[in-house]
N, C-alpha and C positions, 0 to 999 in steps of 0.2 A: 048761277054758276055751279057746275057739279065737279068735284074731284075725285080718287078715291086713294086709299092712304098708298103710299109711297111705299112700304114695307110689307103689306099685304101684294100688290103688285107684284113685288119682286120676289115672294114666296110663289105664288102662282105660275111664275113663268122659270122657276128652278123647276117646280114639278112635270109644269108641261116637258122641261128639256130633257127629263131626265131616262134611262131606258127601261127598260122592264126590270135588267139587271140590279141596276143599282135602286130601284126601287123596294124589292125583293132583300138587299142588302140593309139597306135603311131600314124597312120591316123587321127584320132577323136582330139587328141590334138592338131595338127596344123590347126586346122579347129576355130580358134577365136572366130566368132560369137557363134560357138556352145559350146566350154567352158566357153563361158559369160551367156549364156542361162544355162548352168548347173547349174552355182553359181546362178542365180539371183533364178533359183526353188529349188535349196535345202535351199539357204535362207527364200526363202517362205514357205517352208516345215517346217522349223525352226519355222517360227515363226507362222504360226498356230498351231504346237502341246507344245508350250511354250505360247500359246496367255493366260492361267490364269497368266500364273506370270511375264509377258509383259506391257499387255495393262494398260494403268494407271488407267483409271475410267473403271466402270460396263459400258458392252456398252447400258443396258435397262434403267439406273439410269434417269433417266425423272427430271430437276433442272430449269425451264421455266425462272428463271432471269439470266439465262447463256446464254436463246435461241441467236443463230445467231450470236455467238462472231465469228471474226474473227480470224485467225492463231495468237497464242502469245504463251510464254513461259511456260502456264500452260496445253492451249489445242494446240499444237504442227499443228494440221488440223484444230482448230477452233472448233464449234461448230452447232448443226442444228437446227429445228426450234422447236423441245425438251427439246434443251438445255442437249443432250447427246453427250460425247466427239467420234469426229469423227473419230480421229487413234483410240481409241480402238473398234469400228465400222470396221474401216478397215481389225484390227488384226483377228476379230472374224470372219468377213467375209470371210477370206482366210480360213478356218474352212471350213465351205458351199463350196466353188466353189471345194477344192483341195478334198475334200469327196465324192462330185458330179461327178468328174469327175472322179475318181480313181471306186468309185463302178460300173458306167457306162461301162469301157473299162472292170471291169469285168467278168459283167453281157455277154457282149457282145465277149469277149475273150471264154468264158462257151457253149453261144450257138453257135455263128458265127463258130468258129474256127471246133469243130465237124462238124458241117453241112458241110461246107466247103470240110473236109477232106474226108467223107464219096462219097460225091456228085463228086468231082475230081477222088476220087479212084475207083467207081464202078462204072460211068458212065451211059449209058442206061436209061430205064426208071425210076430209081433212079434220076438219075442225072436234067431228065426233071422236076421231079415231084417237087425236092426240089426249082432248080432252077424257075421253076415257081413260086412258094411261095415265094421263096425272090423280083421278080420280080416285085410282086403286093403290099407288104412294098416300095419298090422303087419309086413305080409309084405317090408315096403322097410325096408333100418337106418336106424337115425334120421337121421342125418347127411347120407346120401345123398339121402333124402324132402327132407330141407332144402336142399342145397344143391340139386335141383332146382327147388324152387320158387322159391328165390330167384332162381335163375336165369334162370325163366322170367319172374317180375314185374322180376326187375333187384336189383342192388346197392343195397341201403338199409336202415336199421335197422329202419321200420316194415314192411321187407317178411320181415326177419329174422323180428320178432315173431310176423308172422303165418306163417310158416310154423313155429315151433318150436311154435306153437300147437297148430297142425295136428296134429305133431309125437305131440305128447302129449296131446291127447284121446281118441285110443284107449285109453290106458294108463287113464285117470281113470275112461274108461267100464267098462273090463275089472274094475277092484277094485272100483265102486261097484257093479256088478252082480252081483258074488260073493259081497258085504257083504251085498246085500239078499237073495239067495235064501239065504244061513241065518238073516236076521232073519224073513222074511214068514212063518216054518215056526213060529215061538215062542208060546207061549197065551198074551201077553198082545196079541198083532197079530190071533189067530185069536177073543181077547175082543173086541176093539175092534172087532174084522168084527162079530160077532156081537149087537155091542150098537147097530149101525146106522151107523155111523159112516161119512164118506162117503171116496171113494178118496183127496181130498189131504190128510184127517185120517188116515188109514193111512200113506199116502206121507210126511207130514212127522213121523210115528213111526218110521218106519222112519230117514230119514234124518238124527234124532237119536243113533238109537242107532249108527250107523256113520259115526257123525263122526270118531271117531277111526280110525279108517281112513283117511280124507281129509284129514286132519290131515297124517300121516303122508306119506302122498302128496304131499300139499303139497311140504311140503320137500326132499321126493328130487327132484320135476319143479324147483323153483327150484334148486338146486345141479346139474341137470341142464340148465337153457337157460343156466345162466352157462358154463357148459363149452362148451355147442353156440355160443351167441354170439362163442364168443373162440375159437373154431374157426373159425365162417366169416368172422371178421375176419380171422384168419387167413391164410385163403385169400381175401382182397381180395374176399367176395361182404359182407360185413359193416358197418361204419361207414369212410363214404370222408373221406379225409385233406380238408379237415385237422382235424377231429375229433378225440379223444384214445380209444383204446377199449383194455383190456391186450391182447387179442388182436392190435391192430393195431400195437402197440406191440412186439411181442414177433416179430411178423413182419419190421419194419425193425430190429429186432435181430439180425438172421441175419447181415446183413452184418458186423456188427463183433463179432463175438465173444469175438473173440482180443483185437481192441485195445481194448474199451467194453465189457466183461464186464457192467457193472452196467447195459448198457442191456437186456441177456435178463435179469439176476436181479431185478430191481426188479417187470417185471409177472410172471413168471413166482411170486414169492413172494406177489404181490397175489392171482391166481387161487389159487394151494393153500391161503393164509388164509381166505379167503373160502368156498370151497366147501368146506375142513375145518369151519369154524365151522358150516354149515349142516349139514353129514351130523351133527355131533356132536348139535345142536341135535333134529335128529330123531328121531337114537336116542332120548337123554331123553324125549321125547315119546312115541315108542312107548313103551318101559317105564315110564311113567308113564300110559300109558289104558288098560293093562291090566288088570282089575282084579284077574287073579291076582299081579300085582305088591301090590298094597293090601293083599292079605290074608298076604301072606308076611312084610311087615314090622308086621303090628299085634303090638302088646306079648302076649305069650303070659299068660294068666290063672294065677297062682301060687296053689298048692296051698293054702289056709289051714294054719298051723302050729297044732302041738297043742302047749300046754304042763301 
């Protein structure tokens, strides 16, 4: 007589029902780091779109016999050398960086991604033409491509955006187009050709199936313009005073280092939370759309026992 366990069974046939999605999902939540990175940015997401009814003080309120107070129970981070409270600096500032970086992977989601698709799918002198133009964005470091544009349109956040955009659309187009030339090669793309099917019914199979590539992408280019954003605030091309941005915050903490330590550790803890949470956020994501991830963790089919 052979049976095999009753519990093992019924694990085996949750997986088989289960879809790719929630496969994928299951995968992402045993992945720690990266549901700690979730919370810590939808917390942060929180509290930038509650930062009016959050932050305790105005963060422009200018009160100069408060300048340089230290952490205490009324200013929680102290105070700078304005004598503006520095957590509500912080809250406003997560405003800026998560704005910055969400319009940025747009911008670049908008053009990268067509390029991209176009240039994998058609190949030939299409293919060279575009890829050459992305080539010649590439050949400048990010940073510098940025602060020259900003440069030349001038100091402002939306000139920011649009150049981190700039930025990184070559990037979006570079993986969206490497994603497609080994999807377009697959039989069921070279079925779909062959069953008549017209090019943006090919084109939006294709850029299903290399979502998660984009996915991915996603999140390194937003953890990527919050870094470029509070660089060139930085360097005064970025959000002008009196605005609150952590870059810009972290700039007029140069001066006081020694004597208002916690006006560098306040934004500077703000940015490494922030962009931690998101790199974490990512990884999970990648190892979660991968589907040899899916198959490494399904329950392994147990031998039936013989009694």
């Amino acid at each position: 007589m052979t049976y095999s366990s009753p519990s093992a069974e019924t694990e085996i046939e949750i997986v088989r029902n289960e879809t790719g999605r929630q496969l994928a999902f299951r995968q992402f939540l045993r992945n720690r780091a990266a549901t700690v990175g979730l919370v810590c940015l939808l917390v942060i997401c929180l509290v930038a779109i509650a930062a009016p009814l959050i932050a305790p003080f105005d963060p422009a309120a200018i009160k100069l016999s408060e300048k340089l107070r230290p952490p205490s129970l009324i200013h929680w981070l102290g105070t700078d050398h304005f004598g503006r409270d520095v957590l509500s600096r912080m809250i406003w500032g997560a405003r800026i960086s998560l704005s910055v970086g969400l319009t940025v992977v747009i911008f670049a989601l908008a053009t990268g991604v067509p390029v991209g698709l176009i240039s994998g799918y058609t190949g030939g002198n299409t293919d060279n033409t575009l890829m050459r133009l992305m080539d010649g964005f590439l050949t400048f470091p990010p940073l510098l491509l940025g602060v020259a544009i900003v440069g030349l349109l001038g100091p402002d956040v939306q000139n920011v955006m649009l150049a981190l955009g700039i930025v990184q659309m070559p990037v979006f187009a570079r993986i969206v187009r490497s994603a497609t030339l080994a999807v377009r090669e697959e039989t069921y793309i070279t079925a779909t050709r062959a069953l008549g099917a017209g090019v943006g019914r090919i084109i939006g199979h294709i850029l299903g199936n290399i979502m998660s590539a984009i996915v991915v992408q996603v999140t390194i280019g937003f953890s990527a313009a919050v870094i470029a954003e509070a660089s060139l605030s930085f360097l005064g091309l970025g959000v002008q005073p009196p605005a609150s941005s952590w870059g810009r915050d972290l700039s007029e903490a140069r001066r006081f280092m020694n004597d208002a330590p916690w006006l560098f550790l306040a934004p500077t803890a703000a940015i490494m939370i922030c962009v931690m949470s998101i790199n974490f956020l990512g990884d999970g994501l990648r190892d979660a759309l991968q589907p040899r991830s899916w198959r490494s963790h399904r329950p392994a089919a147990k031998e039936p026992n013989a009694t």
